[in-house]
Phi, psi and omega in degrees: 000324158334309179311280200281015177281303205301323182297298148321291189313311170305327169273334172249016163062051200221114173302134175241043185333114156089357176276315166324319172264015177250353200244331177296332194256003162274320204278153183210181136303188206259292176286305210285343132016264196264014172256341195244350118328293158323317174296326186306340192230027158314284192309312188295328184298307145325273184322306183318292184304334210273312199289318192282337175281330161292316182230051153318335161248006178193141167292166174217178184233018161260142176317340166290338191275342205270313183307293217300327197277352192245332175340305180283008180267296191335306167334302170308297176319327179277326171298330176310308201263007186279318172293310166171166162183107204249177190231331182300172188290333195299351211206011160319274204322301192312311190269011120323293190281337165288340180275343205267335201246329176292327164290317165342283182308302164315323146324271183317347154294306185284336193266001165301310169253047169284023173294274195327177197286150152068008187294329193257342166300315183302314171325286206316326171302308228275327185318310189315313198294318159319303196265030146279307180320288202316299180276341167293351176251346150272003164113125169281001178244134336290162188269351164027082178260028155251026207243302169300330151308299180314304185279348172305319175262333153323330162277318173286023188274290195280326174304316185310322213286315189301326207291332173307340169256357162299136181208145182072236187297304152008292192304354179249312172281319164307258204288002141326292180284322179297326153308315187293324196274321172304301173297348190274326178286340199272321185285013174267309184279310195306331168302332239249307160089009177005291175295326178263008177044060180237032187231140189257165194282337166258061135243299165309338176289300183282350150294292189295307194292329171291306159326315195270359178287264194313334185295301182300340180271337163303303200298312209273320175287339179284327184290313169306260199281034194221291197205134195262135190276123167285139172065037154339310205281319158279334170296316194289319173304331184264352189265306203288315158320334192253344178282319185288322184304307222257315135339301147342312176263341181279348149350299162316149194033015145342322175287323167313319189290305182324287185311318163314280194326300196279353175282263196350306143332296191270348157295289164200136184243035171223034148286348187265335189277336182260313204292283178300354158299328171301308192276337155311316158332303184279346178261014119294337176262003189274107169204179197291344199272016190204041193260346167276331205252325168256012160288284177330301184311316159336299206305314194276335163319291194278011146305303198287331179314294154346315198269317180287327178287005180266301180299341165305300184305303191294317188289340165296319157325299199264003178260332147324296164337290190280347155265358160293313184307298170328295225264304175323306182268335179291298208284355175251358161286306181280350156275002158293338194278293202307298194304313178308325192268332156272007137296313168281356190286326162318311176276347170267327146331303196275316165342267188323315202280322175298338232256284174300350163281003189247281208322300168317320191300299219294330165325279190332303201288322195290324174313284175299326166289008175283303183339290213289341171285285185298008161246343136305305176330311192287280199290018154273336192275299192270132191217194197279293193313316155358263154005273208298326178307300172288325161306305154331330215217017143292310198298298176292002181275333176293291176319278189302356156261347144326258189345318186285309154006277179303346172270317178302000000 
């Protein structure tokens, strides 16, 4: 598929930004795959036994047959959501097919008790609604109508066969679903591209599960209306259980398509249409008289890639540039903010610190001048007249203790 993307970009000169760099880190092997796969589908594979082993030989009309019978889609439903599941265009397909299996289930419920009154119609309804998710998610591109020939008569095939045991409200419904599950089979084979060698191992998945769809849905209108099918029960479960699994699985790597798709569109949308129009071009006119004249054209083919993959490498160049750049002026923002905020943090510091060495002076000043007060004080209470006065009156405490002295 490469091919003609790149072959196209020579010819009408239209740029496909960014698919190359979502498809090298999506696309893997096969094997490396189906190892990264393989754990993922453990659980169903389980239910899957659990169920044939309790009711491998008959249906029931109890809630355990109905829990046991809807497990392995759910299961799926979780392998769906394990792959990714996004609201973006990139994850259309995944959120199809996750609604096609969410209907599923609602089938399967009603077709436990399709005894009761309207159960097996709602079922049929709920069904409808699958292989509607189921074909918008494989796509009207390419539209191949001989692929849609084919399934038109296949259907008007199995309708001729039915319609004689159809009856009542049926008589509506029945070629109803059936047109919607033949197109969900024809746009399932028609994506897959067999002749242009444009088909992937999750394209045959989804493709071989839409066969195996219509096989189970056949089996269940020939055992109903027609004729009773020996081992019904079990052919209509493993074909319908081996159709959700394989449905399932085109999932993987899915975004890749998505990502094509939606370049493509927004780019050009009859490039990949030019493109193999080109290279049929070239295997009908490649012969000995003109092997030269398409040797050149090659040449200026694998020129002009050249010059775009130069121009890719530059624009790749300048875009890195300009988020270096980018990474550069923020990072010289944020160190203006840090000097700044450490700064007023200095200054609210030299603040705090002036704000308490002045509160201390004034402390201080106010200390002394208490001081200095109460020592002016002292020295107005002490004066010469005073003194003397106390002295004087030392004087006579001595005498008179002389004296008494002296009497003794």
């Amino acid at each position: 598929m490469h091919l003609y993307v790149i072959l196209a970009h020579s010819q009408s000169q239209e740029h496909l930004p960014g698919i190359f760099h979502h498809t090298s880190h999506l696309q893997c092997s096969l094997t490396g795959k189906l190892k990264c796969v393989g754990p993922k589908l453990v659980p169903f594979f389980k239910t899957v036994a659990i169920y044939f082993v309790l009711y491998g030989s008959s249906e029931s009309t109890s809630i355990l047959f109905c829990i046991a019978k809807c497990l392995p889609v759910i299961s799926l439903v979780f392998f769906v959501l394990l792959h990714g599941m996004s609201l973006n265009e990139y994850y259309r397909y995944s959120r199809l097919i996750l609604t096609g299996l969410f209907f599923s289930v609602l089938g399967d419920v009603f077709l436990v008790w399709k005894k009761s009154y309207m159960n097996f119609e709602c079922g049929l309804l709920m069904f409808a609604v699958a292989q509607v998710n189921y074909a918008r998610a494989f796509g009207f591109w390419p539209f191949n109508p001989y692929a849609g020939g084919v399934f038109v008569g296949l259907g008007l095939l199995v309708y001729s066969y039915l319609s004689p045991g159809l009856h009542g409200m049926m008589e509506i419904l029945a070629p109803m679903y059936l047109g919607l599950i033949c197109i969900m089979g024809w746009r399932a084979v028609a994506r897959v591209q067999f002749f242009d060698d444009l088909w992937t191992w999750t394209k045959l998945c989804g493709c071989a599960g839409a066969i195996c769809f219509m096989i189970s849905d056949l089996l269940i209108a020939v055992d109903k209306f027609v004729v009773d099918v020996p081992f019904s029960h079990q052919l209509i479960m493993v074909s319908y259980y081996a159709a959700q699994l394989l449905i399932s699985l085109s999932v993987v790597d899915s975004q890749v398509e998505d990502i094509i798709r939606l370049q493509t569109k927004h780019d050009n949308p009859d490039v990949i249409d030019n493109a193999k129009r080109h290279v049929k071009s070239l295997s009908h006119h490649l012969n000995k008289e003109n092997v030269k004249y398409q040797l050149e054209h090659l040449s200026t083919t694998v020129d002009n890639v050249k010059e775009n993959l130069s121009h890719r490498v530059d624009y790749v160049k300048e875009n890195l540039s300009h988020r270096v750049d980018s990474v550069k002026e923020n990072l010289s923002h944020r160190v203006d903010s840090v000097k700044e905020n450490l700064s007023h943090g200095v200054d609210c510091v030299k603040e705090n610190l002036s704000h308490r060495v002045d509160y201390v002076k004034e402390n201080l000043s106010q200390g002394v001048d208490t001081v200095k007060d109460r020592i002016g004080h002292l020295s107005d209470q002490i004066t010469v007249s005073n003194v003397k006065g106390q002295l004087g009156q030392l004087g006579g405490h001595i005498s008179n203790h002389f004296a008494g002295q002296k009497r003794d």
